[in-house]
Each structure stands twice: as C-alpha cells, then as structure tokens.
N, CA, C and O atoms as a GROMACS GRO file, in nm:
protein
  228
    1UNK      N    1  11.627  11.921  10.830
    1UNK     CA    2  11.490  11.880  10.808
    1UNK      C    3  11.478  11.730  10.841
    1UNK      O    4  11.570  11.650  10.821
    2UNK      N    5  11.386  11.706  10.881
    2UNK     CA    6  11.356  11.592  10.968
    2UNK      C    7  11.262  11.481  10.873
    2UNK      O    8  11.153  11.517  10.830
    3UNK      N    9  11.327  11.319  10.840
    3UNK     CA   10  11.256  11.264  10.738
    3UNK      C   11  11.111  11.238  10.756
    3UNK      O   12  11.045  11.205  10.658
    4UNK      N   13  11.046  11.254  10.890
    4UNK     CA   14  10.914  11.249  10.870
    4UNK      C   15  10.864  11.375  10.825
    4UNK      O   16  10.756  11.368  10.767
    5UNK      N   17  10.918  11.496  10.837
    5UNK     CA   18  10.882  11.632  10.756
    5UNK      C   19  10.854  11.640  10.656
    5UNK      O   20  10.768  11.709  10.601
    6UNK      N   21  10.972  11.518  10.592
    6UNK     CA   22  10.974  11.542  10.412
    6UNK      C   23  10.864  11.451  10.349
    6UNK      O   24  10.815  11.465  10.236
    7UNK      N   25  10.825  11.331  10.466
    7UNK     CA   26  10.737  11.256  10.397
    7UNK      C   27  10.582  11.301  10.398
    7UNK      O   28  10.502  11.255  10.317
    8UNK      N   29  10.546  11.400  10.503
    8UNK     CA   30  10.458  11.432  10.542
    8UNK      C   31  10.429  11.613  10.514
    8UNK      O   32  10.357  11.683  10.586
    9UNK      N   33  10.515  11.665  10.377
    9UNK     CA   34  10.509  11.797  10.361
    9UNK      C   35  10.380  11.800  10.283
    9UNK      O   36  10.323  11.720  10.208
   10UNK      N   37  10.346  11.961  10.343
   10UNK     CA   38  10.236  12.000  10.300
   10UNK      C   39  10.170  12.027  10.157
   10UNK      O   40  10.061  12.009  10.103
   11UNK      N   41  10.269  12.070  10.132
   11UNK     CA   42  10.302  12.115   9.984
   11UNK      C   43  10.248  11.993   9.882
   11UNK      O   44  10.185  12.000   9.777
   12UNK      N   45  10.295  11.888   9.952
   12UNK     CA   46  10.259  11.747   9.873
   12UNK      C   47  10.359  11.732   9.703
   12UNK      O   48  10.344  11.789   9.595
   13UNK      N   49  10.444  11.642   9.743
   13UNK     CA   50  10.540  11.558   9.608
   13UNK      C   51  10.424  11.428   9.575
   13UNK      O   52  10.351  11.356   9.644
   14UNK      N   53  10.449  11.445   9.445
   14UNK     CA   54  10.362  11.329   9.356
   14UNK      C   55  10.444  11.224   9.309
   14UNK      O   56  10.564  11.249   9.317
   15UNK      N   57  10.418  11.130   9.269
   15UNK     CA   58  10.525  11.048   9.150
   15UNK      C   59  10.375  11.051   9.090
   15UNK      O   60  10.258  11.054   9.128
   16UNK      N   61  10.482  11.046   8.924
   16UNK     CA   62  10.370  11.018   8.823
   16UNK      C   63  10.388  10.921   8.712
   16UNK      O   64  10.501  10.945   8.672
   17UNK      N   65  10.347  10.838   8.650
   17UNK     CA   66  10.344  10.715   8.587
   17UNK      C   67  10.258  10.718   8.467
   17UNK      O   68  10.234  10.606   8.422
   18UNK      N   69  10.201  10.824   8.399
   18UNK     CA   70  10.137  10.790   8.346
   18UNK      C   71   9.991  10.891   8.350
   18UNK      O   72   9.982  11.013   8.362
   19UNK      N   73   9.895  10.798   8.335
   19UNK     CA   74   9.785  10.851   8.429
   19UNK      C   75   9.714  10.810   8.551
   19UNK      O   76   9.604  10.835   8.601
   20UNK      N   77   9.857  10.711   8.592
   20UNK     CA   78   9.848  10.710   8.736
   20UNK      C   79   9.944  10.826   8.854
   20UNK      O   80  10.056  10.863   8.822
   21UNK      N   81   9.893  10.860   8.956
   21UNK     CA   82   9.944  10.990   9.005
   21UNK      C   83   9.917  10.959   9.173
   21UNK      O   84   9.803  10.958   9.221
   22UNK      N   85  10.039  10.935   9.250
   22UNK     CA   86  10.022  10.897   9.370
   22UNK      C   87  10.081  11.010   9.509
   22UNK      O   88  10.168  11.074   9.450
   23UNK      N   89  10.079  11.053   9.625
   23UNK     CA   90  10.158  11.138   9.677
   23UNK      C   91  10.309  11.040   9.736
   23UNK      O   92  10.304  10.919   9.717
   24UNK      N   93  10.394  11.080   9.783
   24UNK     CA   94  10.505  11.020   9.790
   24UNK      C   95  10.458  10.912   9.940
   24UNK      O   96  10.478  10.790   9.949
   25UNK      N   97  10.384  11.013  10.055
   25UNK     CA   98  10.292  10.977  10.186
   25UNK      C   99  10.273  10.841  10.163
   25UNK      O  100  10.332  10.741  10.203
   26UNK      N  101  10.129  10.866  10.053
   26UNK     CA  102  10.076  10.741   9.994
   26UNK      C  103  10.138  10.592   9.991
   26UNK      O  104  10.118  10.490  10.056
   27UNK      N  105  10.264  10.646   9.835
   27UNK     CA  106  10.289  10.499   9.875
   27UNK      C  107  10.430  10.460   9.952
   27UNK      O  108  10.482  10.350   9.934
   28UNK      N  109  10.484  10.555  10.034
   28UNK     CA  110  10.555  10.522  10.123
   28UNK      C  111  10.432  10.373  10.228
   28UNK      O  112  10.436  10.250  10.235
   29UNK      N  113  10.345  10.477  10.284
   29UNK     CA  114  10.256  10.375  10.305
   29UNK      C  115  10.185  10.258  10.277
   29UNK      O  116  10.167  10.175  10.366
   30UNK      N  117  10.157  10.247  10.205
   30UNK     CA  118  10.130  10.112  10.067
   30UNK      C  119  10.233   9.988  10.048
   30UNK      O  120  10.223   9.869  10.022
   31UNK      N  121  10.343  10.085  10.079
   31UNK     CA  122  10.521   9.982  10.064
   31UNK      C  123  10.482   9.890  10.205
   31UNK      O  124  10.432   9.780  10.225
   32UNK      N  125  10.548  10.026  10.306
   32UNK     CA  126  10.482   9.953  10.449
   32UNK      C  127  10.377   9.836  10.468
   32UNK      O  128  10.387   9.740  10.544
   33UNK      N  129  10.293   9.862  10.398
   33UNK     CA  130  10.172   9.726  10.416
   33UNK      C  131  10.233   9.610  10.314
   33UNK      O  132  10.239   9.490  10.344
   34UNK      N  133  10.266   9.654  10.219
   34UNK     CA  134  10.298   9.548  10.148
   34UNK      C  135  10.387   9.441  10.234
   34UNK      O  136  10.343   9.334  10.275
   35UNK      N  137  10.529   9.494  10.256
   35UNK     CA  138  10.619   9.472  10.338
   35UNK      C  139  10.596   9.388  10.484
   35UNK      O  140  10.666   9.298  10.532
   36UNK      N  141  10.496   9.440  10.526
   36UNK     CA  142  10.433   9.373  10.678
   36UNK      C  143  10.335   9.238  10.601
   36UNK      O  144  10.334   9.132  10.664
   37UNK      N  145  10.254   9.245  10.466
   37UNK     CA  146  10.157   9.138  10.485
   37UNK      C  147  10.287   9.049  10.432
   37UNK      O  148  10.258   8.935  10.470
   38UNK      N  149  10.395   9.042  10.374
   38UNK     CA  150  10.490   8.936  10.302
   38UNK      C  151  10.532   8.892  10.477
   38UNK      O  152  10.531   8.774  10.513
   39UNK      N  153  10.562   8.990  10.558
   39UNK     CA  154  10.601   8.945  10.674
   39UNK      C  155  10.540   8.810  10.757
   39UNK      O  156  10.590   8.707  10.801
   40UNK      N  157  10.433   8.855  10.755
   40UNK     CA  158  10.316   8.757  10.793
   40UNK      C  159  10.280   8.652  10.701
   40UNK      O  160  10.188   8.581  10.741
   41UNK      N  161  10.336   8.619  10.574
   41UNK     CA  162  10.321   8.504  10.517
   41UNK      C  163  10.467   8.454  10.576
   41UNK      O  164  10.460   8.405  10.689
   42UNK      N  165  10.535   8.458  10.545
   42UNK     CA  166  10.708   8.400  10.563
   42UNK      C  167  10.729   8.369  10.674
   42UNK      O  168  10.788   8.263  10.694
   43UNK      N  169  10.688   8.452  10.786
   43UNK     CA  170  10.731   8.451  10.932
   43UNK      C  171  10.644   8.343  11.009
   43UNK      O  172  10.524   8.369  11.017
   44UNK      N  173  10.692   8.222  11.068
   44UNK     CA  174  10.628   8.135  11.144
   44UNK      C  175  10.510   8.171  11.234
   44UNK      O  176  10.529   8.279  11.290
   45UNK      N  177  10.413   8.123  11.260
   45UNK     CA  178  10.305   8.171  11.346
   45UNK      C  179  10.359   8.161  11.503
   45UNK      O  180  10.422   8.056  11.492
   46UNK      N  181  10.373   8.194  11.620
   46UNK     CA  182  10.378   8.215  11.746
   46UNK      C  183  10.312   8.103  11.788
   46UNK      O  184  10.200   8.063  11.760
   47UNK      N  185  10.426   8.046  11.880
   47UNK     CA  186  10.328   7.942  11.962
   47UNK      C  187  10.313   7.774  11.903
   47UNK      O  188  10.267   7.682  11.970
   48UNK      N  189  10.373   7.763  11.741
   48UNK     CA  190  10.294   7.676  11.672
   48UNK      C  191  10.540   7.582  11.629
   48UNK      O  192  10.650   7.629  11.600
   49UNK      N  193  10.488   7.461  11.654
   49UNK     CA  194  10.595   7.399  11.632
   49UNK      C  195  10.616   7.364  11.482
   49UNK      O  196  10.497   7.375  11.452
   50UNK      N  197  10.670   7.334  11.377
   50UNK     CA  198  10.650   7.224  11.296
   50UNK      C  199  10.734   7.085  11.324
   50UNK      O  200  10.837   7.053  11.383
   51UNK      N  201  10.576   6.988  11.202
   51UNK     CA  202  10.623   6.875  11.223
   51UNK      C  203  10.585   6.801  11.388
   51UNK      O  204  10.595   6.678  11.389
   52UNK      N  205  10.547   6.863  11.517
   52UNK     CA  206  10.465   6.810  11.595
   52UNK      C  207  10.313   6.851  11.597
   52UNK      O  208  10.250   6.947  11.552
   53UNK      N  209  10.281   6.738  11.671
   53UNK     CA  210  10.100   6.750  11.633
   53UNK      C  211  10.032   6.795  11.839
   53UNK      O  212  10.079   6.860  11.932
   54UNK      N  213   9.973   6.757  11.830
   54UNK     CA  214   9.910   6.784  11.926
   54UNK      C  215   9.877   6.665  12.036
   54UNK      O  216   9.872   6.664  12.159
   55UNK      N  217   9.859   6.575  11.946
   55UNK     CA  218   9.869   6.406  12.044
   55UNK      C  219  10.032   6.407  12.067
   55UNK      O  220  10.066   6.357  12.174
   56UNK      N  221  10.079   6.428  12.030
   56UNK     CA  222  10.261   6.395  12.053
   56UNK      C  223  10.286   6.420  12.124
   56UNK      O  224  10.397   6.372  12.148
   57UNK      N  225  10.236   6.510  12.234
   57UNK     CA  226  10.292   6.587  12.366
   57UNK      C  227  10.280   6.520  12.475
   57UNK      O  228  10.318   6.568  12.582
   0.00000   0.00000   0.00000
C-alpha cells in the first residue's frame, strides 16, 4: 500500500482530542503549511544581500 493511499483513504482516519476531531488528510496538510510559512520566515529572501544597501554598489 502506497503512503499517499493511506493518507488519502476513503474510509477516512480521524484523530480526536477532545471535542476537537480532525481527518489525518487534514492535518497532514495544515503541518505542511505550517512548515512552509516557518520556511519563509527563516529562509533569506532571493536576490537580497545583508548588510549592503543599494548606494554601495
């Protein structure tokens, strides 16, 4: 069985917390975003030096 099978079964797996109740899909997905926006804080912008300015060149 193939891991996108298991994440994407029909049947649908829950986690449950309470009376909060999520599918596994869900926050596999949710992680993913989380994971990518920390990326984009931490990770230097493209293109951009530090510590030089723009007259310096």
């Amino acid at each position: 069985m193939s891991r996108a099978f298991v994440l994407a079964d029909p049947a649908g797996r829950y986690i449950s917390a309470g009376v909060i109740q999520i599918s596994v899909t869900n926050a596999a997905i949710i992680g993913l975003m989380v994971v990518v926006f920390v990326l984009a804080l931490v990770l230097p912008f493209p293109g951009r030096h530090r510590g030089r300015s723009d007259r310096d060149s």
